[in-house]
N, C-alpha and C positions, 0 to 999 in steps of 0.2 A: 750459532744455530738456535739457540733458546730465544734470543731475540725476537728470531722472524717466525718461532712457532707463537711467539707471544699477538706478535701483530697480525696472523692468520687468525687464530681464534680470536681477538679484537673485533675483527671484519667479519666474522662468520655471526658473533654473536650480535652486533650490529645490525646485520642483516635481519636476523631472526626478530629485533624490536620493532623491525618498522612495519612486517606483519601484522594485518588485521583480521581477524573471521568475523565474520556478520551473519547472524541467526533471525532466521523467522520461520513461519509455519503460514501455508498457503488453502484456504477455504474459498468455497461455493459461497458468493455474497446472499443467496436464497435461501438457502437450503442447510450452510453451516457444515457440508460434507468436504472431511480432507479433501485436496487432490494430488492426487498421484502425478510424475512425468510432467511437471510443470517446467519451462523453461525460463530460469533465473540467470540473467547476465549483466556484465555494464554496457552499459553503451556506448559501439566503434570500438569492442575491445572481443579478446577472442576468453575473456577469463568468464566462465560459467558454469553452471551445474543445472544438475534436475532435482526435483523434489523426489524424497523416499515414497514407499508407499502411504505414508502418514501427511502426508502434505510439508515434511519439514528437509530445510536445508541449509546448508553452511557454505560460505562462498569467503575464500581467502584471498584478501588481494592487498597490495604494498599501498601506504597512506598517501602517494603521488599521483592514484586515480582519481582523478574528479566529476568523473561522468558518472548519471543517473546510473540505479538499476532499473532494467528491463523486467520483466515479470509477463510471461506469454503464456496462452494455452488456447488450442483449436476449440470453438465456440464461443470463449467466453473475450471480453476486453480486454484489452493490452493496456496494463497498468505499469507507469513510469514515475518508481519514486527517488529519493534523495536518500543517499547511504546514510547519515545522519539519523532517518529513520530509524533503522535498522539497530539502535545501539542497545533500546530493550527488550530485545527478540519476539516482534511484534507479532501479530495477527492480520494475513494480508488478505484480503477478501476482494474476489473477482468474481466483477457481474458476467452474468451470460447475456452472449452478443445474440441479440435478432438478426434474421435474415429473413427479409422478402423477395419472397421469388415470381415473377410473372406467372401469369396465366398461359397455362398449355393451352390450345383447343384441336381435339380429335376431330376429323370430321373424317366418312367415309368417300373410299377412292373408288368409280367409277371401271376404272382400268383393271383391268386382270393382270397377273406377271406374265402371262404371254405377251400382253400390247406393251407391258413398261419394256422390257427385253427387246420387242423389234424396234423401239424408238431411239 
């Protein structure tokens, strides 16, 4: 019985070394403002986190993944770097994305809602 409690804890403790957590702290590339509800993951993988309100987050995953991390946030650019980065609890800064949007033009309608309705 001692035997196989020996080689359970073996395997538990095993488990537990091949664990890595990976720290960084996520800013407004302008402006230098934490951000909040940033979406940190690896890539093709379901293992992720969000940023605290401070901009900072820790993301645990076993040494077998080799895919980028992901780094998203609504506005700004989608930034995709190398865990490797990540070993001296960096400072990830994310520019904000532009968006151009075409031109509306209002012009006055002629019709009144009684002619739009009988047509």
């Amino acid at each position: 019985m001692s035997k196989k409690l020996v080689i359970l804890i073996a395997f538990f403790v095993s488990t537990l070394t091949f664990a890595q957590t990976y720290f960084g702290t996520v800013q407004d590339a302008e402006t230098n403002q934490l951000l909040s509800s940033v979406t940190v993951y690896f890539d093709g993988t379901t293992i992720g986190v969000i940023t605290d309100l401070d901009g900072n987050f820790s993301i645990t995953t076993q040494n077998t993944i080799n895919a980028p991390l992901v780094i998203s946030y609504i506005g700004y650019q989608t930034l995709i770097i190398d865990k490797k980065t990540l070993l001296n609890n960096p400072i990830i800064k994310l520019k904000p994305q532009t968006t151009d949007l075409e031109e509306i033009v209002l012009t006055d309608d002629d019709w009144s809602r009684e002619k739009n309705r009988i047509l």
